[in-house]
C-alpha positions as CSV (number, residue, x, y, z in Angstrom):
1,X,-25.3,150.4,-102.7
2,X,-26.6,150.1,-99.0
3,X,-28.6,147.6,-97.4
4,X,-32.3,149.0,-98.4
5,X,-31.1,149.0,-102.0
6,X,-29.8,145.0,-101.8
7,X,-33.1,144.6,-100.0
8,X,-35.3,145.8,-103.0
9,X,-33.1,144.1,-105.8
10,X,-33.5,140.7,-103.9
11,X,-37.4,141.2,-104.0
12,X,-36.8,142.1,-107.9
13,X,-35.4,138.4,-108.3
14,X,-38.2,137.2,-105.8
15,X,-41.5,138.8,-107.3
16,X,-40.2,137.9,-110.8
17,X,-40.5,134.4,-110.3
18,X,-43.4,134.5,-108.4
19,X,-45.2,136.4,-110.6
20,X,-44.0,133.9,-113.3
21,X,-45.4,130.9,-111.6
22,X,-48.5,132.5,-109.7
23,X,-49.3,133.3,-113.9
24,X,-49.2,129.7,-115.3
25,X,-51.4,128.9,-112.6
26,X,-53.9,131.7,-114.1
27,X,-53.2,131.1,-117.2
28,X,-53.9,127.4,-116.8
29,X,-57.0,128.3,-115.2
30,X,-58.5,130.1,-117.3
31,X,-57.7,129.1,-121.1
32,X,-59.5,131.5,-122.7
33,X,-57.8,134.8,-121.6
34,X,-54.7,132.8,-122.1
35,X,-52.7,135.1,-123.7
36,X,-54.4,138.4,-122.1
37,X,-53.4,136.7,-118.8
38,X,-49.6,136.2,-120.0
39,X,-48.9,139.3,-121.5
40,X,-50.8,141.6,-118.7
41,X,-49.0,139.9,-116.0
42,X,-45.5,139.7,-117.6
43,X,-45.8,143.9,-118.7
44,X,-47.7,144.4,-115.2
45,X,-44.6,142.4,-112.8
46,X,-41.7,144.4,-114.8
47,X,-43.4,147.6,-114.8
48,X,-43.2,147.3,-110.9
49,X,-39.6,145.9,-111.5
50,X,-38.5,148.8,-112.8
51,X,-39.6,150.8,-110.4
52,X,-37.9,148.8,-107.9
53,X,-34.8,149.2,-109.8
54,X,-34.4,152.7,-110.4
55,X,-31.3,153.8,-109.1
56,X,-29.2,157.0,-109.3
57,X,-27.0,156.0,-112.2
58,X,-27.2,153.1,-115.3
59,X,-24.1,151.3,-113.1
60,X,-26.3,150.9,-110.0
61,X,-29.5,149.4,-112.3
62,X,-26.9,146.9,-113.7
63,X,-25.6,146.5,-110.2
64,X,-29.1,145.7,-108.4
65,X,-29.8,143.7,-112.0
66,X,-26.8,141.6,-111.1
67,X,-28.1,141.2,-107.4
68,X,-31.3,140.4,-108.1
69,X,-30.4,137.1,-110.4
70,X,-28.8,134.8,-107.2
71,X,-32.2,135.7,-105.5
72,X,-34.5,134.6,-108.7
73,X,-32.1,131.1,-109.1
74,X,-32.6,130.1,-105.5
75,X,-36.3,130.9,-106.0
76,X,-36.9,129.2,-109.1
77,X,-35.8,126.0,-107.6
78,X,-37.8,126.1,-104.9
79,X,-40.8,126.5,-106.7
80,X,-39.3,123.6,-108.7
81,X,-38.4,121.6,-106.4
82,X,-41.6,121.8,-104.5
83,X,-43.8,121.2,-107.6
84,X,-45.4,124.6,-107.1
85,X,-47.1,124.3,-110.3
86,X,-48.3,120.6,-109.6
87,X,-49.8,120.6,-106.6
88,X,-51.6,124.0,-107.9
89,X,-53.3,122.4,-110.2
90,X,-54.1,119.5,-108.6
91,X,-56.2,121.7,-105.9
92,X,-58.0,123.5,-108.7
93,X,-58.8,120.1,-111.0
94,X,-58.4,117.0,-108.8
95,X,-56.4,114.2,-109.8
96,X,-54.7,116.1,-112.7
97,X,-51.7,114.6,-112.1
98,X,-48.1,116.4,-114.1
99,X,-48.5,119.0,-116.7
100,X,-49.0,116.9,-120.3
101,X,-46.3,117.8,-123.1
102,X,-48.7,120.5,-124.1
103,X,-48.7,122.3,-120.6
104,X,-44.5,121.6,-120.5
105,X,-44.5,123.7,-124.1
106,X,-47.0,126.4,-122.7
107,X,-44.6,126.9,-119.3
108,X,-42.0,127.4,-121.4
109,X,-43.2,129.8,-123.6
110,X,-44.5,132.1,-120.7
111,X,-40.8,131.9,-119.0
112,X,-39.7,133.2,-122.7
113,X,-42.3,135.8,-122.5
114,X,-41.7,137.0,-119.7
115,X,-38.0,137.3,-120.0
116,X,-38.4,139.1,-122.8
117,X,-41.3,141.6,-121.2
118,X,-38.0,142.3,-118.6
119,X,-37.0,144.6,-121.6
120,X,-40.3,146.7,-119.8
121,X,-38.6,147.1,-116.3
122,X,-35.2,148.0,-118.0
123,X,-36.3,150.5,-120.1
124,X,-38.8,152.1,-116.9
125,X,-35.6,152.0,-114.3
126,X,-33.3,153.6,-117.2
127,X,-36.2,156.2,-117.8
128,X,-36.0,156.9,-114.5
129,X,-32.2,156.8,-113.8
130,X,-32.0,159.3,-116.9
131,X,-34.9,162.0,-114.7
132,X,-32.4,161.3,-112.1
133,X,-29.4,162.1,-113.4
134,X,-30.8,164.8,-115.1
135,X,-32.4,166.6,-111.5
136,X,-28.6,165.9,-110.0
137,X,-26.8,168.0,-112.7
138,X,-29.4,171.0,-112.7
139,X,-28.6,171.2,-108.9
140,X,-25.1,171.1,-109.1
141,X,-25.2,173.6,-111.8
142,X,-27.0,175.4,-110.5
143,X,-24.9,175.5,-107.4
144,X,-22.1,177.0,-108.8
C-alpha cells in the first residue's frame, strides 16, 4: 500500500464516525424521519466507504479495513470527549442539558446500526476488487 491509499483508509475511519455523530444530531432533530434518517445515512456513508476501499485484491480491502480502525478510535473519542453530541443539541434546543436515558438507548442503537450497514461498504469494495481482479487477468491473458 502507498501513501494515497493510507490517506483514503484514514478518511474511511474519519467519515465513518462523523457521519455517525453528524446523524444523531439529525435524527434528534427531526423525530419523525427518525428512522428514514438512520438508515439513509448509515447505507449512504458506507456506500461512499466502499468506494473508498476498493483496492486491487480482498488482502488490500482488509488491509485499508485494518488502517482505517486506529483513525475511527482516535476520532470517536474526540467527539466524545468534546461532548460533540451535547453541545449540538444544546444550540438547536437551549438549555437541553445531557441526552436522557432514552436518547443514551437511541445513540446506541444508531452505532449498532450503523456497524452493521458497514456490511454495505464491504460488500461494494469486494464487488469492486472482484471487477478488478477480473480486468487484471483478462490482460495478462491476454498478453500471452
Amino acid at each position: 500500500m502507498n501513501l494515497k491509499e493510507i490517506g483514503k483508509s484514514l478518511l474511511c475511519g474519519v467519515l465513518f464516525v462523523s457521519a455517525f455523530y453528524w446523524t444523531l444530531v439529525l435524527t434528534f432533530l427531526t423525530r419523525d424521519f427518525f428512522f428514514t434518517i438512520m438508515f439513509g445515512s448509515a447505507l449512504l456513508t458506507n456506500a461512499a466507504l466502499g468506494l473508498l476501499l476498493a483496492a486491487d485484491s480482498r488482502r488490500h480491502v482488509f488491509y485499508k479495513w485494518l488502517v482505517s480502525l486506529p483513525a475511527a478510535i482516535a476520532v470517536f473519542f474526540c467527539y466524545r470527549q468534546s461532548n460533540f453530541l451535547y453541545d449540538w443539541m444544546n444550540r438547536i434546543h437551549p438549555g437541553y442539558g445531557n441526552l436522557s436515558a432514552g436518547g443514551g438507548f437511541a445513540a446506541a442503537v444508531c452505532l449498532l446500526i450503523d456497524c452493521l450497514c458497514f456490511s454495505v461498504a464491504v460488500a461494494v469494495a469486494l464487488a469492486l476488487t472482484r471487477r478488478n481482479v477480473k480486468k487484471g487477468r483478462d490482460r495478462r491473458d491476454g498478453a500471452i
